[in-house]
C-alpha positions in Angstrom: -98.6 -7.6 61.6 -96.8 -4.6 60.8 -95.4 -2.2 63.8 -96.6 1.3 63.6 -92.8 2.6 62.6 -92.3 -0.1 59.7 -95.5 1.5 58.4 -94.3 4.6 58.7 -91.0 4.0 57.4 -93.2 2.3 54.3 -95.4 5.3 54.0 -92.3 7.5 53.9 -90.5 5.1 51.5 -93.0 5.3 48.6 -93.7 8.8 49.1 -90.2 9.6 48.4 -89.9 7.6 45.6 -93.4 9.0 43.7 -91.7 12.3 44.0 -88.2 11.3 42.6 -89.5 8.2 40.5 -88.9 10.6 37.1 -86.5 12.4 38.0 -83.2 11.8 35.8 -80.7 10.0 36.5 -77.6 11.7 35.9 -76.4 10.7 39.5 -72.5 9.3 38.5 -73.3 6.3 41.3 -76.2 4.5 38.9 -73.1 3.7 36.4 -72.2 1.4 39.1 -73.8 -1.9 39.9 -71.5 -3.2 43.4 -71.3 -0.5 46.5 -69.1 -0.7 49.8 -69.2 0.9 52.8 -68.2 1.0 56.1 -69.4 3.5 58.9 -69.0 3.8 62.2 -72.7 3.5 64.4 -74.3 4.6 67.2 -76.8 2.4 69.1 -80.0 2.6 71.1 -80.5 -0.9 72.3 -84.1 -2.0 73.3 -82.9 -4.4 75.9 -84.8 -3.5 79.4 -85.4 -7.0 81.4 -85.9 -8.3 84.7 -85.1 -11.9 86.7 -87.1 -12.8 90.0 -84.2 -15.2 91.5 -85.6 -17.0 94.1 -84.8 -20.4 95.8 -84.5 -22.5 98.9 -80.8 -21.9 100.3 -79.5 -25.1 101.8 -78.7 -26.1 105.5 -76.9 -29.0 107.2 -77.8 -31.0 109.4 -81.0 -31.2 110.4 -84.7 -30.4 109.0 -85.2 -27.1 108.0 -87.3 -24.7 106.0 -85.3 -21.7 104.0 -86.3 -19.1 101.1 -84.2 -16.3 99.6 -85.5 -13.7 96.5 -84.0 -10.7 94.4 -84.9 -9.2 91.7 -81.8 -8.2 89.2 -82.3 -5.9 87.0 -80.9 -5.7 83.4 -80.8 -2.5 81.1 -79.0 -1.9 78.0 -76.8 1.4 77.9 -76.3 3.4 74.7 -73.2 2.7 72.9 -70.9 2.7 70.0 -70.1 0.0 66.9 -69.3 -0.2 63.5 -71.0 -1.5 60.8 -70.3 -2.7 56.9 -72.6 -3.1 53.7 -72.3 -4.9 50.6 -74.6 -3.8 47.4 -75.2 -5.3 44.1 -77.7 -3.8 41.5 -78.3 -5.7 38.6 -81.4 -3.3 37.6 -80.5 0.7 38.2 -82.8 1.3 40.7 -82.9 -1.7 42.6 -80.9 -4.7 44.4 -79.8 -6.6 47.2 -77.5 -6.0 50.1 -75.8 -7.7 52.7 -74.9 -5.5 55.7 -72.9 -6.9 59.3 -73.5 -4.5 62.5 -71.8 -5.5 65.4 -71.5 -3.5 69.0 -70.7 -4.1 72.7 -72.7 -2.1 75.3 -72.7 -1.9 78.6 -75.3 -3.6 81.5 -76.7 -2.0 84.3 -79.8 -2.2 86.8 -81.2 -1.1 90.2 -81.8 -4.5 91.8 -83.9 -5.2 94.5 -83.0 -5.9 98.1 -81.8 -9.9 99.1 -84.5 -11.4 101.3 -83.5 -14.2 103.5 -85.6 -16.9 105.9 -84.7 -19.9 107.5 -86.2 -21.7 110.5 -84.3 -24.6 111.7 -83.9 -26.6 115.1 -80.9 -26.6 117.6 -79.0 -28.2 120.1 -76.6 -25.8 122.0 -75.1 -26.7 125.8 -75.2 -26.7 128.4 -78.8 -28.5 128.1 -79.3 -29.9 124.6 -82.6 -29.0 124.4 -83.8 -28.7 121.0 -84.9 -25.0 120.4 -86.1 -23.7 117.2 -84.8 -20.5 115.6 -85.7 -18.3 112.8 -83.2 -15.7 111.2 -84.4 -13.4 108.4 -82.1 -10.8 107.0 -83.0 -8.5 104.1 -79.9 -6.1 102.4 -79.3 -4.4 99.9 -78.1 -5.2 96.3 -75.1 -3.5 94.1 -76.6 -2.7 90.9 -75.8 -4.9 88.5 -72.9 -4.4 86.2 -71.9 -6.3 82.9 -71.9 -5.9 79.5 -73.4 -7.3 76.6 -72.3 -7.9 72.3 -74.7 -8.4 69.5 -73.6 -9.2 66.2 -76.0 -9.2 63.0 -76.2 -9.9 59.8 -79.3 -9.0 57.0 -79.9 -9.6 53.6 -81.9 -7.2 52.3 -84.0 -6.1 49.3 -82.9 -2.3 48.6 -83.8 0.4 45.8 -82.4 3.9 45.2 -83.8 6.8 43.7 -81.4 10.5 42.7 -82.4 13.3 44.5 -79.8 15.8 42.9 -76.5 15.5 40.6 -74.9 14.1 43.7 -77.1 13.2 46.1 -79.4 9.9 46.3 -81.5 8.0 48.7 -82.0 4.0 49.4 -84.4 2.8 51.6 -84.1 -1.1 52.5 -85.3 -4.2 54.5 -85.5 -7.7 54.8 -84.3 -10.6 57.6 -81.9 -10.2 60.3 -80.2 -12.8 62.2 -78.6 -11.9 65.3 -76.1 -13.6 67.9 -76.0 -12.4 71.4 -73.5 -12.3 74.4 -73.1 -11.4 77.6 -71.9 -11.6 81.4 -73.0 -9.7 84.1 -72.8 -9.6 87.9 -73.9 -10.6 90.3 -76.4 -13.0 91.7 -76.7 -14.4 95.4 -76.9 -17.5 96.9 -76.6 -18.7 100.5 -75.5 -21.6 102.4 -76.4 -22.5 105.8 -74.7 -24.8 108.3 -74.3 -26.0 112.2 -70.8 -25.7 113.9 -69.9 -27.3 116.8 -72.4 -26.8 119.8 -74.8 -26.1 117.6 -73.4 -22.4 116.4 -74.9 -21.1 112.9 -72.6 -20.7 110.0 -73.3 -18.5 107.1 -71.9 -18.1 103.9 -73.0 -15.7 101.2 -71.6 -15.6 97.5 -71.7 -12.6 94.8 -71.4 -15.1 91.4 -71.3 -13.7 87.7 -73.3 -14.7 85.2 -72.4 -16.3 81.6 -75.6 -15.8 79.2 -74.2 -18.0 77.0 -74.8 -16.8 73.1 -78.6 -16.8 72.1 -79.9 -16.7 69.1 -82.6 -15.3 67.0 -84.0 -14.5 63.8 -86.1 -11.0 62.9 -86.3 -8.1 60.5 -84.7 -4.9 59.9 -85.7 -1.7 57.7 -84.0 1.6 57.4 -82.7 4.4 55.0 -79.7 6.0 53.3 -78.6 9.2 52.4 -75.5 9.8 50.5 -73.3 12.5 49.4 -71.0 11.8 46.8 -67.7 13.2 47.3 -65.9 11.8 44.1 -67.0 10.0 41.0 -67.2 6.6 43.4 -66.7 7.5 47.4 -69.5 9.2 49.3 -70.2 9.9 52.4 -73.1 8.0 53.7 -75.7 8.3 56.5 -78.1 5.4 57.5 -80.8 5.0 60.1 -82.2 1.7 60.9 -83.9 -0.4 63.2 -83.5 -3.8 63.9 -86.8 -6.1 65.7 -86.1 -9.2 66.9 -88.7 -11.3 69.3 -88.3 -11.9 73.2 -85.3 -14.3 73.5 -84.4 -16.5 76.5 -80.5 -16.5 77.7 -79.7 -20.1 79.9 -77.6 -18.8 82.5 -74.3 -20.3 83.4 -72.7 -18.9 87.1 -69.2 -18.2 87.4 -67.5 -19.5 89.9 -63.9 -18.1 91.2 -61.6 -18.2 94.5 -63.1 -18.6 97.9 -66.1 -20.9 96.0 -65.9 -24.5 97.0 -69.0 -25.4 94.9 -68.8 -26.2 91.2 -70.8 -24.3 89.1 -73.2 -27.0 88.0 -73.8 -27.8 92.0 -74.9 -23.9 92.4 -77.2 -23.6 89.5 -78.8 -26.4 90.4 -79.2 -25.5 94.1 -80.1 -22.1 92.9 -82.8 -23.2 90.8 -81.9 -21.0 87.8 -83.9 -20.1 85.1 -84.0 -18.8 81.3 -83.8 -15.4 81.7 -85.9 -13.5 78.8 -84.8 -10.2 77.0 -85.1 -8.2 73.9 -82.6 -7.8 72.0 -84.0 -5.3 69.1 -82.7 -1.5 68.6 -82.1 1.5 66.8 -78.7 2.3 64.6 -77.8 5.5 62.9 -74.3 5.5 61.4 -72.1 7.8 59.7 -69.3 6.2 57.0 -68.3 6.3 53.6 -69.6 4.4 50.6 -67.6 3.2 47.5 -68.2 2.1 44.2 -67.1 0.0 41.5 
């Protein structure tokens, strides 16, 4: 089913071309069948996700019952990239393109206070007696900080229409494949154990995260203005926006000096899961286009 912008966008599209579908083409650009460009782009990323991280921290000796939640927080900032297009026309008006956006953005978050519990049984002198306790703690949480990459490629169907002498306009769309990284921190776990005479120990770790690179497959569509400048450069100006479906990231914790755990030990005692996240968004970009 169509989104209300790509029907829009569609809508748009043919109007523009009904009204500049006979007008001439004297445009010096539709002598050439292969276009270039590069252009440096602006992003809007769609990525606004969330995590409940909750597990049992563990505790030694002894029985003992334990819980600990968050939730992180994970929002895509605006940022900056680059992007490049490859055109071939075999007809005047119509052709294909290939185009490669790629962009790193920062990742940030309010996350929710750390909740801890644990009930467990002691022996402390000078008696022995075994005496149950319960400590619950709940602090705060630093927002979360990272950042995150996305590189795409598409392969379009486009078409271009003049609109003057030296002005003309291309709208476009087809498939977009996109690969996905990122790290971010931080996550907590816990670790509970008894000392000598029965004294609690705690430990508490801040760990990174590794989301590995995801990917995923989905569609882009968009449009071109450009300006010509010479007989073959022009200055070009595209909007575009790229959809791509929910995606799940498999977390990977990093660990780093003062951890004695290896990181396959934590995410298994931290119970991690696939964190989900979209990574569509918006792209305007500003470059130059050449042609030969």
């Amino acid at each position: 089913m169509r989104t209300p912008i790509a029907r829009g966008f569609i809508a748009v599209g043919f109007a523009v071309f009904v009204a500049v579908g006979t007008a001439p083409a004297s445009n010096q650009a539709f002598l050439y069948k292969f276009e270039l460009s590069a252009a440096y782009a602006w992003e809007n990323p769609r990525l606004n996700a969330s995590y409940l991280h909750s597990y049992a921290p563990p505790f030694t000796p002894g029985t003992f019952q334990s819980s600990a939640s968050q939730t992180l927080a994970f929002k895509g900032r605006k940022s900056h990239g680059y992007t490049a297009a490859l055109r071939y026309f075999p007809i005047r008006f119509a052709g294909l393109e290939v185009l490669y956006d790629a962009f790193k953005a920062d990742l940030t978050g309010v996350n929710s206070n750390y909740k801890t519990y644990l009930k467990y049984v002691s022996r402390q002198p000078p008696d022995y007696i075994p005496i149950e306790y319960v400590i619950q703690r709940e602090e705060p949480w630093p927002a979360t900080e990272g950042e995150f990459k996305e590189t795409i490629i598409s392969v379009n169907a486009v078409a271009r229409a003049p609109l003057a002498p030296i002005l003309t306009v291309k709208v476009s769309a087809g498939a977009s494949f996109c690969n996905f990284e990122a790290q971010s921190s931080s996550i907590a776990f816990t670790k509970y154990w008894l000392g000598g005479h029965g004294v609690l120990f705690m430990q508490e770790y801040r760990l990174a995260l590794n989301w590995g690179t995801p990917k995923t497959t989905g569609y882009n569509f968009g449009g071109e203005l450009n300006l010509d400048l010479f007989s073959n450069i022009a200055l070009s100006a595209d909007i575009r926006y790229f959809s791509f479906p929910e995606t799940s990231a498999r977390w990977h914790v990093q660990t780093g000096e003062g951890v004695s755990e290896t990181a396959e030990t934590l995410e298994s005692l931290m119970n991690l899961g696939p964190v989900k996240f979209n990574p569509s968004l918006f792209r305007v970009n500003l470059g130059l286009r050449f042609l030969f």
